[in-house]
Biotite code that builds the C-alpha atoms (Angstrom):
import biotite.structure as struc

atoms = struc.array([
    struc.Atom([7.694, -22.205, -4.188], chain_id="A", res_id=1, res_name="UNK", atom_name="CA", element="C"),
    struc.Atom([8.428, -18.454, -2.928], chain_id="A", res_id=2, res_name="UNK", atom_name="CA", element="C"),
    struc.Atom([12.014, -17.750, -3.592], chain_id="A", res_id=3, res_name="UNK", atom_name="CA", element="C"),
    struc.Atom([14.437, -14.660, -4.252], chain_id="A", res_id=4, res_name="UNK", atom_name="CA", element="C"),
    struc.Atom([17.378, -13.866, -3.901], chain_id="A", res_id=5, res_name="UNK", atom_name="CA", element="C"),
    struc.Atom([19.504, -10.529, -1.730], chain_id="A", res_id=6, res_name="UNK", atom_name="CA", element="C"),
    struc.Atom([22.892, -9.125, -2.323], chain_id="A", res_id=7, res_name="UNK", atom_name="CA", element="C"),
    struc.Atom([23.102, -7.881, 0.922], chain_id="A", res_id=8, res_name="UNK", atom_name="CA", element="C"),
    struc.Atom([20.670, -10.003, 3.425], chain_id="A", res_id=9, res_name="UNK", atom_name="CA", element="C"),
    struc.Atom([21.689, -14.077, 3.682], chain_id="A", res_id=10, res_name="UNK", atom_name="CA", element="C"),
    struc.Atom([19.087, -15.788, 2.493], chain_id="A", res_id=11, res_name="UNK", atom_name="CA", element="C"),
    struc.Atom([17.699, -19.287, 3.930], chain_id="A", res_id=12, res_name="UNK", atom_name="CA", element="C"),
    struc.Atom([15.513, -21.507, 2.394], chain_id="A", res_id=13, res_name="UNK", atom_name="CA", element="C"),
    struc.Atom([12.321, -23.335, 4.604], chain_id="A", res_id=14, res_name="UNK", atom_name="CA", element="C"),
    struc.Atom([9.896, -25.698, 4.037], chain_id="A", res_id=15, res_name="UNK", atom_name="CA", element="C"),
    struc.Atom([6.500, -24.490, 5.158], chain_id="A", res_id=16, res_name="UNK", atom_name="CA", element="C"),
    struc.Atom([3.053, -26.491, 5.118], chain_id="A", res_id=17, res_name="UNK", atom_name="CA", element="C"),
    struc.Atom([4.618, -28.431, 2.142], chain_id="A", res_id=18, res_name="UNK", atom_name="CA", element="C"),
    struc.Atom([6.205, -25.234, 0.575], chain_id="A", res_id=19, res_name="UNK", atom_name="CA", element="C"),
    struc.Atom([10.047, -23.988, -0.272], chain_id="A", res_id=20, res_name="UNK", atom_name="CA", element="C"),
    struc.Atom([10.304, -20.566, 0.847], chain_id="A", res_id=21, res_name="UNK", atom_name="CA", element="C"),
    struc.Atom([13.382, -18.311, 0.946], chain_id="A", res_id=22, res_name="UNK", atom_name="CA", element="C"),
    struc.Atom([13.465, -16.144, 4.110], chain_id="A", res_id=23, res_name="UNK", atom_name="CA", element="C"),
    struc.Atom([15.740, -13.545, 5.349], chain_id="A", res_id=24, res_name="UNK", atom_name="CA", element="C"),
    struc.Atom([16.335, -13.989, 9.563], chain_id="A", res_id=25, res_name="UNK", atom_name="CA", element="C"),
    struc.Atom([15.361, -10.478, 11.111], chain_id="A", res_id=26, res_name="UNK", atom_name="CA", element="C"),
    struc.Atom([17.129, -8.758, 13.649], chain_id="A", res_id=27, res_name="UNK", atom_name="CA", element="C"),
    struc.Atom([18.612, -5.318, 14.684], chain_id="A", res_id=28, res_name="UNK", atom_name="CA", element="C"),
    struc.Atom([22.190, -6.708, 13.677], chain_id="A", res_id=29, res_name="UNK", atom_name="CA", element="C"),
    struc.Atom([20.690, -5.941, 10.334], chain_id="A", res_id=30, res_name="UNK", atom_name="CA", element="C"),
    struc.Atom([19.376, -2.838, 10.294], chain_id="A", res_id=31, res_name="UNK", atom_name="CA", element="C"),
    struc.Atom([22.949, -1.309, 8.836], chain_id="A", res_id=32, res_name="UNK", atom_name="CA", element="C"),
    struc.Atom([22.368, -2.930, 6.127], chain_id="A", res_id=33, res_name="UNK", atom_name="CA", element="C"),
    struc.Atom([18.667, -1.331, 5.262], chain_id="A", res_id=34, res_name="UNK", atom_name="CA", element="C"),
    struc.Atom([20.723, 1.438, 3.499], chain_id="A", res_id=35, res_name="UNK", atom_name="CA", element="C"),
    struc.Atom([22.551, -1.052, 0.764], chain_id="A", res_id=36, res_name="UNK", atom_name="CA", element="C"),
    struc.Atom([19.514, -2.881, 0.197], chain_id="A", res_id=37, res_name="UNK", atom_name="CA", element="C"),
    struc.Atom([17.154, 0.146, -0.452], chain_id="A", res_id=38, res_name="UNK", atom_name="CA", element="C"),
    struc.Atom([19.790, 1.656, -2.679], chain_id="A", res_id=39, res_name="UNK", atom_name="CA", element="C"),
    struc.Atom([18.158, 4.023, -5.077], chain_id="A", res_id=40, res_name="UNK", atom_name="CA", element="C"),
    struc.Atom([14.764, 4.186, -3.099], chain_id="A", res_id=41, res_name="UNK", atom_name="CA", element="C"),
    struc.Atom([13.777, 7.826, -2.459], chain_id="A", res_id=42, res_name="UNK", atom_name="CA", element="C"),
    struc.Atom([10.351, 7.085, -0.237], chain_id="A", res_id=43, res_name="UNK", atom_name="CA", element="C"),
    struc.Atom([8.897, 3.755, 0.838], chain_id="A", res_id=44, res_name="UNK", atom_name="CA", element="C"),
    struc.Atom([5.011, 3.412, 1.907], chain_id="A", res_id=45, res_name="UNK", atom_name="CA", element="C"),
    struc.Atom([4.107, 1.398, 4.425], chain_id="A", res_id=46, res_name="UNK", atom_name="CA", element="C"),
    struc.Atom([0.218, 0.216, 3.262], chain_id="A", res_id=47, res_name="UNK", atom_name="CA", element="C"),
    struc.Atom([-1.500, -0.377, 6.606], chain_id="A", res_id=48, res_name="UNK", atom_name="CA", element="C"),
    struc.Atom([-3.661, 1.536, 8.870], chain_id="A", res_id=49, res_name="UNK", atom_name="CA", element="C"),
    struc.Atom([-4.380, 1.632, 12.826], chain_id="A", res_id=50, res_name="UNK", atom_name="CA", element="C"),
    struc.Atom([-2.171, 1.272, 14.883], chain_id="A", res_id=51, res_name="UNK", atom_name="CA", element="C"),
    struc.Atom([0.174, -1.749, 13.361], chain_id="A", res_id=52, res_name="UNK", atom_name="CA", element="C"),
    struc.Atom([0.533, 0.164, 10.178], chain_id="A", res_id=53, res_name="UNK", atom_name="CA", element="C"),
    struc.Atom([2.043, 3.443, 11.915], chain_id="A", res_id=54, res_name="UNK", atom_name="CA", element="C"),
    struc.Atom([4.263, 1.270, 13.864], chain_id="A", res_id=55, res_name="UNK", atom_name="CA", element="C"),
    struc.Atom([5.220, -0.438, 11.149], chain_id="A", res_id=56, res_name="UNK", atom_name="CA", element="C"),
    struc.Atom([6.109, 2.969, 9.474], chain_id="A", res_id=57, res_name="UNK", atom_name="CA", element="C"),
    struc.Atom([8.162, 4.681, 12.009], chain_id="A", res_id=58, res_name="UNK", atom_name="CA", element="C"),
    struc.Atom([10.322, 1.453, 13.209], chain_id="A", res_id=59, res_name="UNK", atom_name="CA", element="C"),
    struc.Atom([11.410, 1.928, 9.856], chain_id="A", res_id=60, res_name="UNK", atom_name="CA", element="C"),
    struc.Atom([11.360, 5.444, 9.984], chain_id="A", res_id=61, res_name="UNK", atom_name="CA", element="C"),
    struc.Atom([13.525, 5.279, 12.750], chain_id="A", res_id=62, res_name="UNK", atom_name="CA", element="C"),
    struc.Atom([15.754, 2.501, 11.033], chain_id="A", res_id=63, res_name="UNK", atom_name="CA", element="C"),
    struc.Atom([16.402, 4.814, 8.210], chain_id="A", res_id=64, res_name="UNK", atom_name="CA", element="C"),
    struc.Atom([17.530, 7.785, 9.976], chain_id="A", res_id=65, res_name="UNK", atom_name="CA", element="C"),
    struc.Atom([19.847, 9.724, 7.933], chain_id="A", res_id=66, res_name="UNK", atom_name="CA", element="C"),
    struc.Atom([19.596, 8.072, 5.136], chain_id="A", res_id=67, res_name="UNK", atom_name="CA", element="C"),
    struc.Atom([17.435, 10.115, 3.107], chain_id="A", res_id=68, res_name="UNK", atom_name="CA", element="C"),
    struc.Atom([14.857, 7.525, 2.706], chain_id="A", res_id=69, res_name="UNK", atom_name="CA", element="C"),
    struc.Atom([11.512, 9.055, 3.613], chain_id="A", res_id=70, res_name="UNK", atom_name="CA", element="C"),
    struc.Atom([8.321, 6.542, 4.719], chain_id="A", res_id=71, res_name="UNK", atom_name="CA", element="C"),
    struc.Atom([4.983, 7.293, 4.583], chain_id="A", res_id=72, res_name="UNK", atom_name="CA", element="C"),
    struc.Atom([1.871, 4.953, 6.172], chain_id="A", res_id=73, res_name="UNK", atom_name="CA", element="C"),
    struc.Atom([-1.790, 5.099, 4.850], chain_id="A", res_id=74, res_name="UNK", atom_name="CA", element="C"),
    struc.Atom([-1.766, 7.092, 1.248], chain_id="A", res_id=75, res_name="UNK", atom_name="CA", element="C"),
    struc.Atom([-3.162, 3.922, -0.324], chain_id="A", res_id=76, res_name="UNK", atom_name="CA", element="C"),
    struc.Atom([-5.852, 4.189, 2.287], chain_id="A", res_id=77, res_name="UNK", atom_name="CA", element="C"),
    struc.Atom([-6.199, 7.090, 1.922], chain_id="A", res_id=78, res_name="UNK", atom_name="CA", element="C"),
    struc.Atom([-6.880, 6.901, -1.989], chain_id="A", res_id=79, res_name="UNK", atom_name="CA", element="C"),
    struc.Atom([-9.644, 4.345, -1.137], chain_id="A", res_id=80, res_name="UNK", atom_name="CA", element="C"),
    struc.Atom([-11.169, 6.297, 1.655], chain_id="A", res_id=81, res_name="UNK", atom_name="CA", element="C"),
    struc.Atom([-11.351, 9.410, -0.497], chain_id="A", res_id=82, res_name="UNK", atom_name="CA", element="C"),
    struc.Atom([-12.879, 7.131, -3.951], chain_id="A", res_id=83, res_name="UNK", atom_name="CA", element="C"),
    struc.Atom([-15.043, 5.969, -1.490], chain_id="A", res_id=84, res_name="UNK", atom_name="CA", element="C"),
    struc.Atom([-16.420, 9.304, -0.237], chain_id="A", res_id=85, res_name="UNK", atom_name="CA", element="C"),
    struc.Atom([-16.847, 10.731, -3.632], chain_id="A", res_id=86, res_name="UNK", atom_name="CA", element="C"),
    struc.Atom([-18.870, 7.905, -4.917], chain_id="A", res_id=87, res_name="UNK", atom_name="CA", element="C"),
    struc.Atom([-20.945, 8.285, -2.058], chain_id="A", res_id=88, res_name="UNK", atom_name="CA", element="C"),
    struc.Atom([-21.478, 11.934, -2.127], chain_id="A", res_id=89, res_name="UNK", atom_name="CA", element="C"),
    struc.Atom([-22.689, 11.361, -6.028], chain_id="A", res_id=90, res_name="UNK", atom_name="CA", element="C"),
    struc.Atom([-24.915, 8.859, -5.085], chain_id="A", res_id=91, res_name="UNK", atom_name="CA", element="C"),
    struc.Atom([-23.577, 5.074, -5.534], chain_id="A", res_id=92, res_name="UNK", atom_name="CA", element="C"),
    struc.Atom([-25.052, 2.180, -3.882], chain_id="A", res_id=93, res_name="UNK", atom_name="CA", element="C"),
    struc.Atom([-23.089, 0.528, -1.034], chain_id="A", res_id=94, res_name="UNK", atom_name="CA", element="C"),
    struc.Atom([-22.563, -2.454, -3.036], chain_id="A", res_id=95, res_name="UNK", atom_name="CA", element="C"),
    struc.Atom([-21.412, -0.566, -5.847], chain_id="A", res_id=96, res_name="UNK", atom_name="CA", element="C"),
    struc.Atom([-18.538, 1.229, -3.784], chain_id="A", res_id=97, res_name="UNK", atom_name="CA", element="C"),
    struc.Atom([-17.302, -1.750, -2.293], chain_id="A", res_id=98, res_name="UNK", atom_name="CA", element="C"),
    struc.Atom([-17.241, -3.584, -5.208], chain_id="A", res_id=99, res_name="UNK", atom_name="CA", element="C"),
    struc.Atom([-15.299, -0.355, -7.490], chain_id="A", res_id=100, res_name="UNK", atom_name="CA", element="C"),
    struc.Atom([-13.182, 0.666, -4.698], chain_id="A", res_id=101, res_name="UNK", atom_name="CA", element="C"),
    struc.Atom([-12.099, -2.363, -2.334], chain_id="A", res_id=102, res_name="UNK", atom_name="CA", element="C"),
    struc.Atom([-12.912, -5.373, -3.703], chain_id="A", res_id=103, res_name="UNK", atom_name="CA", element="C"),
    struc.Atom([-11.762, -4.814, -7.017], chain_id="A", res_id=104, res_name="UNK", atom_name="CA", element="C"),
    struc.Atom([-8.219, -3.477, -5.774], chain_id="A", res_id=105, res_name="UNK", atom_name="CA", element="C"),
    struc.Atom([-7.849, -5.736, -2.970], chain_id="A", res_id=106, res_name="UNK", atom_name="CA", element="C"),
    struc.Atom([-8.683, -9.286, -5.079], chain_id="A", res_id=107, res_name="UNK", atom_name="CA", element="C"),
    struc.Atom([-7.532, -7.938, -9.117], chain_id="A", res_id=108, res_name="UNK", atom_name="CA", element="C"),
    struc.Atom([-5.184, -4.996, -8.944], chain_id="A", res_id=109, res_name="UNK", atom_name="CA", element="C"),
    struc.Atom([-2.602, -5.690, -6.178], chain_id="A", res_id=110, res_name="UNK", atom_name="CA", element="C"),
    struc.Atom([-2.771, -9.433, -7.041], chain_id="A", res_id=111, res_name="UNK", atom_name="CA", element="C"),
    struc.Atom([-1.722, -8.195, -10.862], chain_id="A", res_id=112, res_name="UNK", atom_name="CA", element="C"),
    struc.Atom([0.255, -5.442, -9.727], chain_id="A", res_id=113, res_name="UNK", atom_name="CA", element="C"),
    struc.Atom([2.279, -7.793, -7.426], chain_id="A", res_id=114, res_name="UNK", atom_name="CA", element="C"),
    struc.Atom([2.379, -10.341, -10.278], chain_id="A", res_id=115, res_name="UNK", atom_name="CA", element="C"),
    struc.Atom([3.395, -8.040, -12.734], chain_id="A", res_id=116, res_name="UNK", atom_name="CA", element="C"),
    struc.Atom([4.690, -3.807, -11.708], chain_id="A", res_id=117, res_name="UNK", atom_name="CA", element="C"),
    struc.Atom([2.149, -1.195, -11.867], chain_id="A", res_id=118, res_name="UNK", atom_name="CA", element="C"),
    struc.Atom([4.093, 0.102, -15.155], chain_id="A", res_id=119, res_name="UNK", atom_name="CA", element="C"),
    struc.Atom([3.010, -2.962, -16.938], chain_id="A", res_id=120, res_name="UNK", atom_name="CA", element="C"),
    struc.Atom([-0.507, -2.804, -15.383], chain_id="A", res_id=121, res_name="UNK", atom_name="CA", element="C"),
    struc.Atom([-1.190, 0.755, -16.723], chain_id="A", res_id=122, res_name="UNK", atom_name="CA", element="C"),
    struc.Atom([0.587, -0.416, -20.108], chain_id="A", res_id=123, res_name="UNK", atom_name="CA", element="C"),
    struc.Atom([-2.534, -2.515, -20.249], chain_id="A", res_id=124, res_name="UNK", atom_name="CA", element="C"),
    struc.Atom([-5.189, -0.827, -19.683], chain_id="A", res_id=125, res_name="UNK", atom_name="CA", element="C"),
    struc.Atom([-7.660, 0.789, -21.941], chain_id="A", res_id=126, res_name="UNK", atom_name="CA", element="C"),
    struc.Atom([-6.085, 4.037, -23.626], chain_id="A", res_id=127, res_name="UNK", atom_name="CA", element="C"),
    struc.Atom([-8.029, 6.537, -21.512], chain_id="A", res_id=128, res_name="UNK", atom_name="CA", element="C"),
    struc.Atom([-6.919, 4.863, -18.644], chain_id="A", res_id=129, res_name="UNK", atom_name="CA", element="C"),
    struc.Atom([-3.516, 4.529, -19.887], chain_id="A", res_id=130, res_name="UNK", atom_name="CA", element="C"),
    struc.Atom([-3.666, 8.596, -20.588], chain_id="A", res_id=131, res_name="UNK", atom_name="CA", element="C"),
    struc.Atom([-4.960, 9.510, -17.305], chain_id="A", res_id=132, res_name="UNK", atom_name="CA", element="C"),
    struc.Atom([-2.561, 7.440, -15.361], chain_id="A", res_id=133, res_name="UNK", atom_name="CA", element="C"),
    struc.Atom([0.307, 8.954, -17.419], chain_id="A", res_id=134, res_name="UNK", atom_name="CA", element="C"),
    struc.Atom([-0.917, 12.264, -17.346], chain_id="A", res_id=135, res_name="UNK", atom_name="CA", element="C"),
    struc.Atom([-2.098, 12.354, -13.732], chain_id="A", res_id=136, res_name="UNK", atom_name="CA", element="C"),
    struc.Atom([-0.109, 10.288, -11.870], chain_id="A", res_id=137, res_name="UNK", atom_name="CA", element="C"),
    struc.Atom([3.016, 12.994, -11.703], chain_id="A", res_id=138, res_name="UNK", atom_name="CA", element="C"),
    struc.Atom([0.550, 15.368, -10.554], chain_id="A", res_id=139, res_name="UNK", atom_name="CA", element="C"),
    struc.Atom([-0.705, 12.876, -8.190], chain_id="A", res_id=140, res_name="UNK", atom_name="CA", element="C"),
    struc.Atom([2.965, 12.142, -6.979], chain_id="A", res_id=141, res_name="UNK", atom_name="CA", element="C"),
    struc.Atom([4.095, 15.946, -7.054], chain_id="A", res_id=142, res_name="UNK", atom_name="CA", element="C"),
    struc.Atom([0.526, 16.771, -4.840], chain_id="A", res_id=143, res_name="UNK", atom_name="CA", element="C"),
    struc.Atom([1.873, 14.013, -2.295], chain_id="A", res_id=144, res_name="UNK", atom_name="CA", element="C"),
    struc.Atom([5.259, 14.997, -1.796], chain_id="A", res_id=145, res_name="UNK", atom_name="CA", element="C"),
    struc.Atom([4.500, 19.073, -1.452], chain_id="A", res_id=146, res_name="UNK", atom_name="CA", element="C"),
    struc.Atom([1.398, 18.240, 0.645], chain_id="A", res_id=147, res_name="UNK", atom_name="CA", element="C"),
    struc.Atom([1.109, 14.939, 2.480], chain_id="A", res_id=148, res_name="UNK", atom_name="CA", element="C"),
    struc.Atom([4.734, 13.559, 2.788], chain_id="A", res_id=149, res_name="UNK", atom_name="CA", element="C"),
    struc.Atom([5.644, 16.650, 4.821], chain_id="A", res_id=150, res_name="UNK", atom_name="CA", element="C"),
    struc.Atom([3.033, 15.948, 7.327], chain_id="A", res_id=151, res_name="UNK", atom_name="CA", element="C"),
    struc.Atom([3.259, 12.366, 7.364], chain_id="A", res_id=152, res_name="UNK", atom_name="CA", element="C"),
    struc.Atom([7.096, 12.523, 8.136], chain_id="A", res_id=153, res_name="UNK", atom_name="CA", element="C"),
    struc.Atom([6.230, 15.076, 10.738], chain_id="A", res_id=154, res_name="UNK", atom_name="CA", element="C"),
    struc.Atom([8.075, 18.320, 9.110], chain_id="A", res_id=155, res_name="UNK", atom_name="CA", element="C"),
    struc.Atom([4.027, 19.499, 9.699], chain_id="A", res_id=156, res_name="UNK", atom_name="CA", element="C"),
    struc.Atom([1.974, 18.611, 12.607], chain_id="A", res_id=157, res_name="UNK", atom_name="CA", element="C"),
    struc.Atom([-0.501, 15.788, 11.727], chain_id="A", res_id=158, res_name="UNK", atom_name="CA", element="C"),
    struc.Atom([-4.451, 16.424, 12.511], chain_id="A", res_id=159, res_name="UNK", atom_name="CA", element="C"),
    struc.Atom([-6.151, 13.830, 13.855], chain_id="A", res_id=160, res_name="UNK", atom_name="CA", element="C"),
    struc.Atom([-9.430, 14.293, 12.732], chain_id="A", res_id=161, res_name="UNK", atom_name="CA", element="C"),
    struc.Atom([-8.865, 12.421, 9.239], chain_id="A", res_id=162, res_name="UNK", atom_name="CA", element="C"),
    struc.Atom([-8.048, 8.993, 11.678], chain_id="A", res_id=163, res_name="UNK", atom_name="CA", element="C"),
    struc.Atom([-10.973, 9.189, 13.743], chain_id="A", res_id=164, res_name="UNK", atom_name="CA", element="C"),
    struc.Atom([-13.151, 10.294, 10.793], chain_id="A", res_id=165, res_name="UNK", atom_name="CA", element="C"),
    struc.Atom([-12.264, 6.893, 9.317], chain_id="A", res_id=166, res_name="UNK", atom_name="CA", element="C"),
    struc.Atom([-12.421, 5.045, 12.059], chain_id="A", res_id=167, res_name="UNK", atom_name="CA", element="C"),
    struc.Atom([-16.366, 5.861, 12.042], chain_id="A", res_id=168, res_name="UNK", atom_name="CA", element="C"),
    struc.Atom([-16.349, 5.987, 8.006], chain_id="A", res_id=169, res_name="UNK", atom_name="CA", element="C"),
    struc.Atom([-19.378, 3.558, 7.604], chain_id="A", res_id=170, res_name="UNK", atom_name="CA", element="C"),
    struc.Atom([-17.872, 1.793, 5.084], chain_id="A", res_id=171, res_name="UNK", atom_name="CA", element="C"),
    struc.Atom([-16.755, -0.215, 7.381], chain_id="A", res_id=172, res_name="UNK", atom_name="CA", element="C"),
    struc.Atom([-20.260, -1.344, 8.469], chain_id="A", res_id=173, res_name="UNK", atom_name="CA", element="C"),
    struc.Atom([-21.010, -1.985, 4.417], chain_id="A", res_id=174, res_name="UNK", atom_name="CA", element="C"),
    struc.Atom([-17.743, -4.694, 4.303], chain_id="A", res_id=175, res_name="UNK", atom_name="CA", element="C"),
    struc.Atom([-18.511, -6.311, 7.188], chain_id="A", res_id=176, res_name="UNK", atom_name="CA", element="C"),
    struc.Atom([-22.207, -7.491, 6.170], chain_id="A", res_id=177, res_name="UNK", atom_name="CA", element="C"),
    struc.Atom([-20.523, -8.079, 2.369], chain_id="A", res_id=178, res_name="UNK", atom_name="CA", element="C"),
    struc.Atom([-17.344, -9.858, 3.183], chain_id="A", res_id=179, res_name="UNK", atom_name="CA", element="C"),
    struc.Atom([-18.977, -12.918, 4.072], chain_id="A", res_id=180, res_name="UNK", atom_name="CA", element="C"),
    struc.Atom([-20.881, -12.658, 0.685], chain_id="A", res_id=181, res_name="UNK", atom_name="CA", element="C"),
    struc.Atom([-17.475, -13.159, -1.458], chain_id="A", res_id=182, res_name="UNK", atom_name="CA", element="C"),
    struc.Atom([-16.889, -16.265, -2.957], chain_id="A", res_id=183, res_name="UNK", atom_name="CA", element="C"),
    struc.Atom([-13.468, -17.901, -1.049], chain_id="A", res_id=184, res_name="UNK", atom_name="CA", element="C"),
    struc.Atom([-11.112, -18.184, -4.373], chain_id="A", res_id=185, res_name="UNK", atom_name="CA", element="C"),
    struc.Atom([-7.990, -16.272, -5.496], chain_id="A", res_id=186, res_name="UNK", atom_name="CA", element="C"),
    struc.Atom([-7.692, -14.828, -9.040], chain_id="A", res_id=187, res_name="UNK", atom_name="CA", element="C"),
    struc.Atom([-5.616, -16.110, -11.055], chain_id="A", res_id=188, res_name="UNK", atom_name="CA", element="C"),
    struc.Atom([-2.545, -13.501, -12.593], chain_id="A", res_id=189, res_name="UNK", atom_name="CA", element="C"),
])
């Protein structure tokens, strides 16, 4: 059963394929009320790529006008994209930067970090982890809002070179002749 609960959105309860899930009915009646429900939220990130994630990210964009509330699309990707690269430039097998850099996020850490917050995630980690994540991560954040945020929410012109550079990254080659390898079972969190 998926439930939650909203202060501000009515909230209906389905049955789907044998499930009870609660649901919230879209519609641009409701886009007033995007303000009260983000309350406190400074910068949402949309975590998609091509052409559905930018969509995605400036339909809200656009629904958040003047609200303060910036949005971003693609820094996750990003993150993998550029983990990718260095492993690759330092030698790694193909298998070996799939495996540290997609599959491991994709099927363990979002799974956990959805299960649990990323807070508890790095609270469990091994110490140097813990201390890099601690120590870097406001760098990390301060680097994204000075540098990429201001591009991405087009304050600075964007350059389209990174896009098509990934969209002939061969990386994607690599997952296509894995994926098939994976076994076809969710971890358990």
């Amino acid at each position: 059963m998926t439930t939650f609960t909203s202060d501000v959105f009515d909230v209906e309860t389905i049955e789907l394929a044998g499930t009870t899930e609660s649901i919230v009915r879209g519609g641009r009646h409701l886009f007033g009320r995007l303000p009260a429900a983000l309350a406190g939220v400074r910068r949402i990130g949309v975590l998609g790529w091509g052409p559905q994630g930018r969509a995605q990210a400036l339909n809200l964009r656009d629904s958040l006008a003047g609200t303060g509330i910036g949005v971003t699309v693609g820094v996750f990707v990003a993150a993998m994209v550029a983990q990718i690269d260095v492993l690759a430039e330092h030698g790694h097998a193909w298998s070996e930067i799939v495996n540290e850099s997609v599959i491991e996020a994709v099927d363990s850490l979002l799974p956990y970090m959805r299960a649990r917050d990323v807070s508890y995630m790095v609270d469990n980690c091994s110490m140097t982890a813990r201390l890099g994540a601690r120590k870097w991560g406001p760098r990390f954040a301060a680097a994204l809002d000075q540098l990429a945020f201001p591009a991405a929410d087009g304050i600075e012109p964007l350059d389209p070179a990174p896009l098509a550079a990934f969209a002939d990254h061969p990386v994607h080659g690599v997952l296509a002749r894995l994926a098939p390898l994976r076994p076809p079972v969710d971890i358990s969190v």
